[in-house]
N, C-alpha and C positions, 0 to 999 in steps of 0.2 A: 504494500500500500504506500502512496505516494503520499504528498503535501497536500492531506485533506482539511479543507475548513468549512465552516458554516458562515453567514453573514449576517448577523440583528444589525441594524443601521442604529438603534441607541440599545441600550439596558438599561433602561429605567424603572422599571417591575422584578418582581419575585417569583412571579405566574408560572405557568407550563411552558411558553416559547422558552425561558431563559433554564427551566427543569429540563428539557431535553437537548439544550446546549451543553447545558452542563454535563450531562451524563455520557454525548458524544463525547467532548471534551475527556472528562475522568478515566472509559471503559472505551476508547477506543482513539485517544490522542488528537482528536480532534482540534486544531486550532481554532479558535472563536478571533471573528473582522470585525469590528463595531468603530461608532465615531465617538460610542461614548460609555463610560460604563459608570453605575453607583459605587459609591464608595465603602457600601456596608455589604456587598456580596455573599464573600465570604462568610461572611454570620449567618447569611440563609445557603449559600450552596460552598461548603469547605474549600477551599484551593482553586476555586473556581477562577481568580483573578489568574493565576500563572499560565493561564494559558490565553488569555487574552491579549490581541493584538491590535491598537487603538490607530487607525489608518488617515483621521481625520485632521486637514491641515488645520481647520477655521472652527474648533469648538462651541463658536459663540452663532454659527448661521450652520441650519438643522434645516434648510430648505432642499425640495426635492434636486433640484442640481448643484451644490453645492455637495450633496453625497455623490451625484455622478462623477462631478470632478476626483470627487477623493479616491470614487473606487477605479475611474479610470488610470488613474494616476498608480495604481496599487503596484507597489512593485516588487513582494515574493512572489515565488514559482509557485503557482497552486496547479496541482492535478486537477482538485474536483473541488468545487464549490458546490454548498450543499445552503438552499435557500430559504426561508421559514415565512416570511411575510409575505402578502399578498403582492405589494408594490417592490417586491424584488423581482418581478416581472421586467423591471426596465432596466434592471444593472445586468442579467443576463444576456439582453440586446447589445450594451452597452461593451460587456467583454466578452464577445463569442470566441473567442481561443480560450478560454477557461470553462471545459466539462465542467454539467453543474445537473446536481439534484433539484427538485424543487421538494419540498416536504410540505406540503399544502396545510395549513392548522386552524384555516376556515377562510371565508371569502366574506371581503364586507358586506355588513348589513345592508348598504342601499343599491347593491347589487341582486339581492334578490327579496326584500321585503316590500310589502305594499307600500305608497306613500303615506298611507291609513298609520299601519303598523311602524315605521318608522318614525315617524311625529308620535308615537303612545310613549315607542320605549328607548328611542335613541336620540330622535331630534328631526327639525322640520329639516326636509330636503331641498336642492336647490339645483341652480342650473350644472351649478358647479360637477355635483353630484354624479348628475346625467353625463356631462363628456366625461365624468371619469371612467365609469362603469363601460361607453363607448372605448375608449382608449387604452384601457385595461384587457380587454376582452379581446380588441384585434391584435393586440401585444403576445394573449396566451394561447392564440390561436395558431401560432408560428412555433407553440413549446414543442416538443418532441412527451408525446403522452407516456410514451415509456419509460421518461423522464420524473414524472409527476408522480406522485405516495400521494393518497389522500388520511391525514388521522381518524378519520372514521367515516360510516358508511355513508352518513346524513352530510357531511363533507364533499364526500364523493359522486353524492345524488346533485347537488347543490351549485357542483365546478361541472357536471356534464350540462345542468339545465342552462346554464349561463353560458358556456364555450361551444356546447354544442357534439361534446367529444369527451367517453370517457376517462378518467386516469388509468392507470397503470393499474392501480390498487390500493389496500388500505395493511397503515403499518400503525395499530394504536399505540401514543404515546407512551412511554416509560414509567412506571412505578414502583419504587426501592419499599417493595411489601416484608422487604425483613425488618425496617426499620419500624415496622409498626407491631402494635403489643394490643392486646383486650386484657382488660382488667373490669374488676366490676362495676360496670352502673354505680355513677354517682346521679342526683337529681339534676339534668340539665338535657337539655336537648344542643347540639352544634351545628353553627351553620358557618362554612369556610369560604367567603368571598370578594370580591373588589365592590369595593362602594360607588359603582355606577348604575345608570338609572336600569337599562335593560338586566341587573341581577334581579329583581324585582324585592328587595331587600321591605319595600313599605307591605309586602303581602307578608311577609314573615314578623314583621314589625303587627299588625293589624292581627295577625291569626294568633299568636299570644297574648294581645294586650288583653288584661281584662280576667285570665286563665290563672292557676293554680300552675302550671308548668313555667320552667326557666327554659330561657335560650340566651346563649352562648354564642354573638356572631365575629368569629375572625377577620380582619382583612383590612383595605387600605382603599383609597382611596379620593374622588371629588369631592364625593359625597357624606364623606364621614361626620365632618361637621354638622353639616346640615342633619341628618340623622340622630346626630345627640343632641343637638339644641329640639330634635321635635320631640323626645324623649324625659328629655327635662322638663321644656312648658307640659308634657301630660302626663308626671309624675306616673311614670312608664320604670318601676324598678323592678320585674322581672325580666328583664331584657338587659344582656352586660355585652357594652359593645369593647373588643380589643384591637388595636391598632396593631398591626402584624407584629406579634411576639417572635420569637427565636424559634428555629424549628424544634430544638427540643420541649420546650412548652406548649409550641403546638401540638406534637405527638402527645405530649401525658393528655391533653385536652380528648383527641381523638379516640384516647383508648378510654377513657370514663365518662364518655356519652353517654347516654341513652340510646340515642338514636341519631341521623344526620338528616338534614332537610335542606333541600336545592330546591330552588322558583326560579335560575335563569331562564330567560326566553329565549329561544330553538339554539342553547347553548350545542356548538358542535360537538364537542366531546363531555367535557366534563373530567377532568382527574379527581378533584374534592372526594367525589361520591366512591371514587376506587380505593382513595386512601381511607376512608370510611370503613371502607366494607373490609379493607387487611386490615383491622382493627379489629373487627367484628360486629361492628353495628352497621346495623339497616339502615337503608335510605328511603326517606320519603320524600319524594322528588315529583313536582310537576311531571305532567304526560304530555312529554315531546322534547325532542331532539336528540343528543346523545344518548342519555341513558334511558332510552330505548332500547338501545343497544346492549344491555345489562344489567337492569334492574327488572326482575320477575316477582310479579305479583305476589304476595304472601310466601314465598321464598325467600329472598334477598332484602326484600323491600317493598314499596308499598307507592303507590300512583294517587294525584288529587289533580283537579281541574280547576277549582275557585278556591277562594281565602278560606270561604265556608266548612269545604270540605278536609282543606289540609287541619283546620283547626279540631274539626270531628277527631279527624285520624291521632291526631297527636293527645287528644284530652281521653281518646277512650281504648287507646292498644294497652295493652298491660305489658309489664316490666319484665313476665313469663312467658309469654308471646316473643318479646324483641329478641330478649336474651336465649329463645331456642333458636333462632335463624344465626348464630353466631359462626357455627361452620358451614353453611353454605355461603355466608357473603364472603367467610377469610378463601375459600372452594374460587368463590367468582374472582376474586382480585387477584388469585395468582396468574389467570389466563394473560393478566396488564403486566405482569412483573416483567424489572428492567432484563432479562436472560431474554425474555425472548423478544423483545424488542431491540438489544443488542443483533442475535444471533439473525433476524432477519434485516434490519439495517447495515449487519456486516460484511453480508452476501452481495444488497447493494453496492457496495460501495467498492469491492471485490471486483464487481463487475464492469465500473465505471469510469472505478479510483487508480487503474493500473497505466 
């Protein structure tokens, strides 16, 4: 294997894109291209900084050619550039003597949402919008699909309707399930997310208030503030919001759940809910999008449509009921574990990377 890299144009998040940079990076020497990286990384992905390589002349201008310049300008030998964002569609263009993966990890919302649906959960659209989606689209239509991974099925359905042309196939995201532990039920229920509007954070916020249950919501975010100041004016204390704690805190959190609860909207994948379930708690999860793809019905987890419903669910499953599905969800989350998302990314890159 030759000078393999991946390319985030910033790392500003803790998410999944930068979870499975990292784990190329750590399990397979990947080098990481960005223009820019946080400075608290390694507190959430160990060692992660050594292997990042920051390509960017002008740190202070983050506009779309101002990363062309920089990556035009890149001047190690890469084999294989391996690409994660949607809009690394135009640096591909940009350096065609650099074989490149595309790892698809979702397509923008206003690429395939109504204008209805977009104004509910992301924001009003605009013209701008529209030539993107046009310009993007003729960009990926030139990719080579055998090029293309989609991280999940609903990803993959999502990039044919829009292109026109299937991908390659689906290679689900990485999940390090040994790091995770079940321990007993303490009284809370957890929800692990980014404080934007499309998580749907105010359903979960709304389906507790008022309840006998605790919830526990992770994450970071726009939206943080504004969520605790709504919390405060309606003297809302079953509800503890955390500002992304360390991952070791996070883990103890996830193994003394109750139970975990996802409301994003037609989220594409979802890792929260896998890390969840190697833990051994059930997920109750809106119905739709990714965990679709892995959550079964009174098996693993458990499905709602309205505030209504997810509130039912969580005020009347018993604590015997959750805590018997504890081996079939740790059963589901091995299928995500990083071994075999290594061992089929490896092959890719086997094939592409020589």
């Amino acid at each position: 294997m030759g000078n393999v890299g991946i390319f985030l144009p910033k790392i500003d998040g803790i998410g999944g894109v930068e979870r499975v940079a990292y784990i190329l990076a750590r399990d397979l020497g990947v080098n990481i291209y960005t223009t820019y990286a946080r400075d608290d990384l390694d507190r959430h992905f160990p060692g992660m900084s050594t292997h990042i390589i920051n390509i960017s002349k002008n740190a202070n201008n983050s506009s779309l050619l101002s990363l062309i310049r920089d990556f035009r300008s890149l001047q190690d030998t890469v084999d294989l550039m391996i690409y994660r964002y949607p809009r690394s569609i135009y640096l591909s263009a940009v350096r065609r003597d650099i074989p490149y993966l595309y790892y698809m990890g979702g397509v923008p919302h206003h690429f395939y949402l109504t204008a209805r649906e977009h104004r509910q959960y992301i924001g009003k659209t605009s013209f701008k919008h529209y030539m993107d989606k046009i310009i993007w689209k003729a960009f990926a239509k030139r990719l080579d699909n055998q090029r293309v991974i989609a991280n999940s099925r609903m990803t993959a359905s999502i990039y044919q309707n829009v292109v026109g042309s299937a991908p390659r196939g689906v290679i689900y995201p990485p999940i390090d399930t040994d790091q995770y532990s079940c321990k007993s039920p303490e009284d809370y229920y957890l929800s692990v997310t980014r404080f934007d509007q499309y998580k749907r954070i105010d359903w979960q916020i709304e389906a507790f208030r008022g309840t006998d249950e605790n919830l526990v919501i992770v994450g970071n975010g726009a939206l943080y503030d504004t969520y605790s100041k709504y919390m405060d004016q309606h003297n809302i204390d079953n509800i503890t919001l955390l500002n992304a704690p360390g991952k070791d805190r996070l883990i103890e959190y996830y193994s003394k759940c109750k139970a975990f609860i996802f409301t994003s909207y037609k989220e594409h994948f979802g890792a929260t809910p896998i890390e969840a379930m190697a833990s051994g708690k059930p997920v109750i999860s809106v119905r739709e999008g990714g965990p679709l793809e892995y959550v079964v019905e009174g098996v693993n987890g458990f499905y709602f449509d309205t505030i209504s419903e997810l509130r039912r669910k969580m005020c009347t499953l018993s604590d015997e009921k959750l805590e018997s599905m504890k081996h079939e969800c740790m059963k589901t989350a091995e299928k995500f574990d990083t071994s075999v998302f290594i061992k089929k990314f490896g092959k890719l890159i086997e094939e592409y990377g020589d």
